[in-house]
C-alpha positions as CSV (number, residue, x, y, z in Angstrom):
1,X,-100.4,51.1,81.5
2,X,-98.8,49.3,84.6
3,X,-102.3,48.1,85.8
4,X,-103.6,47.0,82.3
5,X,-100.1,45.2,82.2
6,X,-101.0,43.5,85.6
7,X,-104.7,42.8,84.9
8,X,-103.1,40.8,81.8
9,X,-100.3,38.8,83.9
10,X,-103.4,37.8,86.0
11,X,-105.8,36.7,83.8
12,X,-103.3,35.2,82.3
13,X,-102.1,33.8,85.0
14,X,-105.6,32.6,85.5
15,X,-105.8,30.5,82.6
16,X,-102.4,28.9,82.9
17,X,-103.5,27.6,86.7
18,X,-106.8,26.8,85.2
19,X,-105.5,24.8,82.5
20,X,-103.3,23.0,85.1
21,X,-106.0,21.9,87.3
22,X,-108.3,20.9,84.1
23,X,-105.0,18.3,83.7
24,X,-104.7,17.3,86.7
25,X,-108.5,16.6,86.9
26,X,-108.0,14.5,83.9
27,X,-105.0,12.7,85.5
28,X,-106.8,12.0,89.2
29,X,-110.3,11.0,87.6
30,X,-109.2,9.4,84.4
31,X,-110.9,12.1,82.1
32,X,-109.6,12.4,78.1
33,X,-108.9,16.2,77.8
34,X,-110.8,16.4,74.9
35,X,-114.0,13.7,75.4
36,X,-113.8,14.2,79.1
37,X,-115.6,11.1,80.3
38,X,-115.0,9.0,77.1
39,X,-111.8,7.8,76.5
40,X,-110.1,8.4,73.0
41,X,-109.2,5.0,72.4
42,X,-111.4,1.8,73.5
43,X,-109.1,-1.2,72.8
44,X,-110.4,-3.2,70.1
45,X,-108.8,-6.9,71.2
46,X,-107.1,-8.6,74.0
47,X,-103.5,-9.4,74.1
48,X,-102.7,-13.1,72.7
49,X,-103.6,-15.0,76.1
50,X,-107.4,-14.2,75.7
51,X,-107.9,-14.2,71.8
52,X,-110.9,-16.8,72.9
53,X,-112.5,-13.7,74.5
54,X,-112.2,-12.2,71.6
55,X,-113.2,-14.8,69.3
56,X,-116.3,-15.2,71.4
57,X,-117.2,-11.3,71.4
58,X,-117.4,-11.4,67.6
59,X,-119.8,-14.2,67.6
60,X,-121.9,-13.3,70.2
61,X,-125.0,-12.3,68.5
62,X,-125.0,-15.0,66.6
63,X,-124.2,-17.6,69.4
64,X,-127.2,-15.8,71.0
65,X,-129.6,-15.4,68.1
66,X,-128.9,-19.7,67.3
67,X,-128.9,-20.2,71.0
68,X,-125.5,-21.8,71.3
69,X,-124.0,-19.6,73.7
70,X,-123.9,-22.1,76.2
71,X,-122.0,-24.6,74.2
72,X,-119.1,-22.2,73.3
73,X,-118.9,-21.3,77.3
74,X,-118.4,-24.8,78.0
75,X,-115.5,-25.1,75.6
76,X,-113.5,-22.2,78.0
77,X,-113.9,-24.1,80.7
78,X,-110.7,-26.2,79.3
79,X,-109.1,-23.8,77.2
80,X,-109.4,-21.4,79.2
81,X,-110.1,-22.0,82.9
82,X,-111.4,-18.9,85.2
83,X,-108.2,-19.0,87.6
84,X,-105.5,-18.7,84.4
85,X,-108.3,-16.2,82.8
86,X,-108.6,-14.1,86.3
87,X,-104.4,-13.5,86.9
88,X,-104.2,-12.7,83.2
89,X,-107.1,-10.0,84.1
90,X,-105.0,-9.1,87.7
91,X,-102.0,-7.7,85.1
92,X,-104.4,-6.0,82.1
93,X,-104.2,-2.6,81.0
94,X,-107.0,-0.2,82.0
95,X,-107.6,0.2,78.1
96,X,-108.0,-3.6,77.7
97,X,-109.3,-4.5,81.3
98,X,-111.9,-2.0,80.4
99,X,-112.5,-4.2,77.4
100,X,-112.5,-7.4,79.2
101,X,-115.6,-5.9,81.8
102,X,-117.3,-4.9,79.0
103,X,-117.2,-8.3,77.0
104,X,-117.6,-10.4,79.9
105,X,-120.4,-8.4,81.4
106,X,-122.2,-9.1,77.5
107,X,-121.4,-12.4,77.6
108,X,-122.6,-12.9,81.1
109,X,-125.6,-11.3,80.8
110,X,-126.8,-13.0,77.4
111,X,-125.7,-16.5,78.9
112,X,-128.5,-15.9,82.2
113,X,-131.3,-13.9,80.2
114,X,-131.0,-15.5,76.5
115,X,-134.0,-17.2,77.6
116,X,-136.4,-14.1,77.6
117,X,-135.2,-12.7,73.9
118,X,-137.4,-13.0,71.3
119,X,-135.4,-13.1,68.0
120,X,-137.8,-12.7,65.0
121,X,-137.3,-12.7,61.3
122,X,-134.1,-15.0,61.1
123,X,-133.3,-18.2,59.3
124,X,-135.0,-16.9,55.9
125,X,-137.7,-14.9,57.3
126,X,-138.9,-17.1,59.9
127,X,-139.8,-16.0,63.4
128,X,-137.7,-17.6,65.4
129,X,-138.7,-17.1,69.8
130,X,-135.5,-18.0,71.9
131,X,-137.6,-19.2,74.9
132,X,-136.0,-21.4,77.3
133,X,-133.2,-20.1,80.0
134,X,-129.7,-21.8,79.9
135,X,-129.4,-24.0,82.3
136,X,-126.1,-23.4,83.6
137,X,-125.8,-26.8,86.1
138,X,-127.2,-28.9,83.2
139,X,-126.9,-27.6,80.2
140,X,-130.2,-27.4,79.1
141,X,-132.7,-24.5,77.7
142,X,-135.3,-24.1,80.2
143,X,-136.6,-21.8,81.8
144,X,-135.2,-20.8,85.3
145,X,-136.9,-21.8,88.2
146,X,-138.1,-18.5,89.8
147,X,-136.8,-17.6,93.2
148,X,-133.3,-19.3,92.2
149,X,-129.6,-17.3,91.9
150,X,-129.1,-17.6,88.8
151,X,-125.5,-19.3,88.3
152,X,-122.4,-18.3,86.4
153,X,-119.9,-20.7,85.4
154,X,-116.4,-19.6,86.7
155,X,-114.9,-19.5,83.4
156,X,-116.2,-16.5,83.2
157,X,-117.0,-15.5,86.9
158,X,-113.9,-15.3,88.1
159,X,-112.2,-13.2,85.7
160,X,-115.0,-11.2,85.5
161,X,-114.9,-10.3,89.5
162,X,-111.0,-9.7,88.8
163,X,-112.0,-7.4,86.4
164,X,-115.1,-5.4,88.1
165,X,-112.7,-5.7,91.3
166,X,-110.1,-3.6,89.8
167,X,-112.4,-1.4,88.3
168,X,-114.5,-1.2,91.0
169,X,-118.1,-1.6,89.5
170,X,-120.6,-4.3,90.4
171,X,-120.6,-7.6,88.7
172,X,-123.4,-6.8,86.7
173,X,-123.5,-4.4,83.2
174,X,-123.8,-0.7,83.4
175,X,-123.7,2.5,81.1
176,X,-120.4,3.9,82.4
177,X,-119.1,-0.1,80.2
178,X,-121.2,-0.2,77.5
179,X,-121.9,3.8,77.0
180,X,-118.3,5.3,77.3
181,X,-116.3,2.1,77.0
182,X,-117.5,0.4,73.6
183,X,-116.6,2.4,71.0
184,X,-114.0,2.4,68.0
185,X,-111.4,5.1,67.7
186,X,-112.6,7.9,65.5
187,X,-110.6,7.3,61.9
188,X,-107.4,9.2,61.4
189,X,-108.3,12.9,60.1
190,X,-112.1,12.7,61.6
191,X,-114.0,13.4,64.6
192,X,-115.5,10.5,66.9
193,X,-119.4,10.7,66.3
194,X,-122.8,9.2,67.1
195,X,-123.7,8.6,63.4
196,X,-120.4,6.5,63.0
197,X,-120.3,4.9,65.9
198,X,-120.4,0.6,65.8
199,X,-120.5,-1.1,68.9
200,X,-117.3,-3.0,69.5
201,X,-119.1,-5.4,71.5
202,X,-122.5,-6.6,70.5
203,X,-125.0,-8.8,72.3
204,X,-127.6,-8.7,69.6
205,X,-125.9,-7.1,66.7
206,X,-129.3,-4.9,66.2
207,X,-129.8,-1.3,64.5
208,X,-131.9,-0.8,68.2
209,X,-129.1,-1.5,69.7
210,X,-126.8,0.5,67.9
211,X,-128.8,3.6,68.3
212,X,-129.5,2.6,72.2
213,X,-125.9,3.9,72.5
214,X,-125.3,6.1,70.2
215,X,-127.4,8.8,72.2
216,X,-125.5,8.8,75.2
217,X,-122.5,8.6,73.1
218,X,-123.6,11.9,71.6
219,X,-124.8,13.9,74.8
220,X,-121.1,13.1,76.0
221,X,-120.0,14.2,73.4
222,X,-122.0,17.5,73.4
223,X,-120.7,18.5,77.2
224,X,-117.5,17.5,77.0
225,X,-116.0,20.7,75.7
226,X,-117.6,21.9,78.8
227,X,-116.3,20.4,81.6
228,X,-113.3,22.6,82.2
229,X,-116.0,25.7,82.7
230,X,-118.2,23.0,85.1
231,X,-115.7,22.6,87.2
232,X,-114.7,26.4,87.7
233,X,-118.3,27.4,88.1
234,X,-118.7,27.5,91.8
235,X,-114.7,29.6,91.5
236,X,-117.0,31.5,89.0
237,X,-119.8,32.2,91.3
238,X,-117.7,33.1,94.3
239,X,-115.8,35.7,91.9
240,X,-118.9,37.0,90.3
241,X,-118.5,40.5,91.7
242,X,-115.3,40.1,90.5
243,X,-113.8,42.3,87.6
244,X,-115.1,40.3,84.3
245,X,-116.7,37.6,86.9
246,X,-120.3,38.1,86.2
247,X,-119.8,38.1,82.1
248,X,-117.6,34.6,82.7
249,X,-120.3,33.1,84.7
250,X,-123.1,34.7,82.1
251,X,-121.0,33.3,79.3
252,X,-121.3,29.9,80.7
253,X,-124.3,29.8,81.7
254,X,-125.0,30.7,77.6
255,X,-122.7,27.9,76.1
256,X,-124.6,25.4,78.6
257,X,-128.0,26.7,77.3
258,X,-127.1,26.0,73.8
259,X,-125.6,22.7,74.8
260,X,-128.4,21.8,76.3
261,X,-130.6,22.1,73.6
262,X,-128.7,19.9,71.7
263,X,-128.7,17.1,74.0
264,X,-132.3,17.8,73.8
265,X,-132.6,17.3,70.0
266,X,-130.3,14.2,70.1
267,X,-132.5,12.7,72.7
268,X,-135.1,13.1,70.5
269,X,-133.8,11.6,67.8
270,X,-134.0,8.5,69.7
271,X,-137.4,7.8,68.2
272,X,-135.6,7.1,64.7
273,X,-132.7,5.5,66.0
274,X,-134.5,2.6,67.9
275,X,-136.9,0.8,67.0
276,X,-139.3,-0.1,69.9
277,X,-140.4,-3.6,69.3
278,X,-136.9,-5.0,67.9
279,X,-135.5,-3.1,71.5
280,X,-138.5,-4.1,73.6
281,X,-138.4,-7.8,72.6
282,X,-134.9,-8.7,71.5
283,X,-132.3,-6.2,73.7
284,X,-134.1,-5.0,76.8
285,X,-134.2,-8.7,78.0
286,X,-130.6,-9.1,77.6
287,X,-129.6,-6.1,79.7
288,X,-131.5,-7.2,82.6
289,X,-129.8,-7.7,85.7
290,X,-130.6,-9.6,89.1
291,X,-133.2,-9.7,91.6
292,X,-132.5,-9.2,95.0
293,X,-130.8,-12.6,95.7
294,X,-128.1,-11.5,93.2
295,X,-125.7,-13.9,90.9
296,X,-124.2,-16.9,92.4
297,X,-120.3,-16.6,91.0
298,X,-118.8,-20.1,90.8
299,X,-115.7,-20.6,92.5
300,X,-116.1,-17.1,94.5
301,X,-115.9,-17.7,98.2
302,X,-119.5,-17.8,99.5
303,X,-119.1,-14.6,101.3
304,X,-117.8,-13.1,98.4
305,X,-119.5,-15.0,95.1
306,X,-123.3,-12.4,95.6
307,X,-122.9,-10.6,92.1
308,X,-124.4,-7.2,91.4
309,X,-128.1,-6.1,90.7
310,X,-129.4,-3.9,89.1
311,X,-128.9,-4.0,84.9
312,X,-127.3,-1.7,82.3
313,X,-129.4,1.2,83.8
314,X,-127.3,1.0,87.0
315,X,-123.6,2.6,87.4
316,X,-122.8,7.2,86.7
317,X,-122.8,8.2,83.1
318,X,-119.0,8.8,84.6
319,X,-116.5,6.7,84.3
C-alpha cells in the first residue's frame, strides 16, 4: 500500500511540475495555453490616436481594387506624420502592436505591388486589370522601373520599422502576422474555427484569400492541444524504460498520428477553399516581397532604412 501510495504522489507530482513548466513555457514564449501559438484575442482596432489606421484597414480592398491607395497614403502624411505614428507605436500593446504590423505590413505591401493585381469582374461585371505600379516619388500608376528599391513613404515606414523593431520580424509580411495574428475572437459560448474565421485585415477582401488562411489557422488549431506532450517528448524518451514510460511515449506518438491525419485532410480541403485563378492573379501578387536590393524606408537612416525580403511565405508558423 505504501509504494502504490508513493507511485501516486509521484505521478502526481509529475503532472503538477509538468503543468508548471507548460505555464511557464507559455509565459517565456508568449504561447495561449489553450491555442498555443495563436493568441485568444487579436485586437480588432487601435486606440483613438491611430483610428486613421484603422479607417484605412477597412477600406483597403477597395482602395486597392479602385486603385486609390495611393491617394489615401498621401493624406497620412499630414494627419498623421510617420515620427508622431512611430512613438505612438514605441508605447503599443503587444495585442495592438501586433495589430499595427499586421495592417501596415498589408498596406505596405498593396501600395508597392498593386500594380501586378489583376482585379476581374468589378464595376458591374467588367474586367477591370490594375496594371501600372504606384509611383511613390510621383504619384503616378506606372510600372516600376526594374532594378529600382522600391520606395515607402515614411508615413508608413517609420512606424512600421517601430513596429517590426519591437517585434522583431523583418519589414516585410509573414505568416507568423497574417496566419496567427489576424483573426477575430471566437463568439462568447463557441470555439475559434477555420469555417468562421474572417480576416480582420484584408488586402483583397477575396473568398481565396479567406481560405488562404483559414488552413493554417486550422492545422494550428489541430496541434495545439499537443504542445504540452511535444515538449515532454525527449523527457518521455529518456524515461521510456521507465515504469508507464514506454505507454506515455506510445500514447503520443498515437494522438500525433491522428492529428496528423487531420492536418492532412484540412490541407486538402485547400482545393475548395481557394480558388486558383482569383489567388494566382489577384492575391499572390500582393503578398510578394522584395528582391535582393530590399525596400528603401523613407526617413530611416541609410544604414538602417534596407527593409526585409522575402514575402508572406517568409517568417516560423510560430509566433
Amino acid at each position: 500500500g505504501t509504494i502504490l501510495s508513493l507511485a501516486a504522489a509521484l505521478t502526481v507530482a509529475q503532472w503538477l511540475l509538468g503543468r508548471l513548466r507548460w505555464h511557464w513555457l507559455c509565459w517565456r514564449y508568449e504561447l495561449d495555453p489553450a491555442l498555443g501559438f495563436l493568441p485568444a484575442r487579436c485586437a480588432g482596432m487601435l486606440p483613438p490616436e491611430l483610428r486613421l489606421w484603422d479607417e484605412l484597414a477597412v477600406e483597403l480592398p477597395a482602395l486597392n481594387r479602385a486603385g486609390r491607395l495611393r491617394t489615401a497614403v498621401d493624406e497620412l502624411a499630414e494627419l498623421l506624420p510617420g515620427a508622431v505614428a512611430a512613438s505612438i507605436v514605441d508605447q503599443l500593446r503587444l495585442p495592438e502592436l501586433r495589430r499595427t504590423y499586421v495592417l501596415l505590413s498589408a498596406v505596405s505591401h498593396s501600395l508597392l505591388n498593386g500594380h501586378a493585381a489583376v482585379w476581374r469582374g468589378t464595376a458591374g461585371g467588367s474586367t477591370v486589370d490594375v496594371s501600372g505600379a504606384i509611383d511613390v516619388a510621383g504619384g503616378q500608376r506606372t510600372s516600376r522601373i526594374p532594378g529600382t528599391r522600391p520606395v515607402l513613404p515614411s508615413q508608413l515606414a517609420l512606424p512600421w520599422r517601430a513596429a517590426c523593431r519591437r517585434l522583431g520580424l523583418p519589414e516585410v509580411l509573414t505568416s507568423t502576422g497574417l496566419d496567427l495574428w489576424n483573426h477575430p475572437a471566437a463568439p462568447r459560448g463557441c470555439q475559434l474555427s477555420a469555417s468562421s474565421f474572417r480576416p480582420l485585415i484584408s488586402m483583397s477582401g477575396t473568398e481565396a484569400e479567406r481560405g488562404f488562411h483559414a488552413v493554417p489557422l486550422s492545422v494550428q488549431l489541430a496541434l495545439a492541444p499537443l504542445l504540452p506532450q511535444l515538449l515532454s517528448a525527449p523527457t518521455l524518451i529518456r524515461r521510456r524504460n521507465w515504469p508507464g514510460g514506454a505507454a506515455a511515449l506510445t500514447r503520443l506518438c498515437g494522438q500525433l498520428a491522428h492529428a496528423l491525419r487531420h492536418v492532412l485532410d484540412v490541407l486538402r480541403s485547400i482545393e475548395t477553399l481557394v480558388d486558383p485563378d482569383e489567388f494566382f492573379y489577384v492575391y499572390r501578387p500582393l503578398l510578394a516581397g522584395w528582391d535582393e536590393d530590399g525596400l528603401e524606408l523613407q526617413g530611416v537612416p541609410a544604414d538602417e532604412g534596407r527593409g526585409g525580403e522575402g514575402g508572406a511565405g517568409s517568417g516560423s508558423g510560430g509566433g
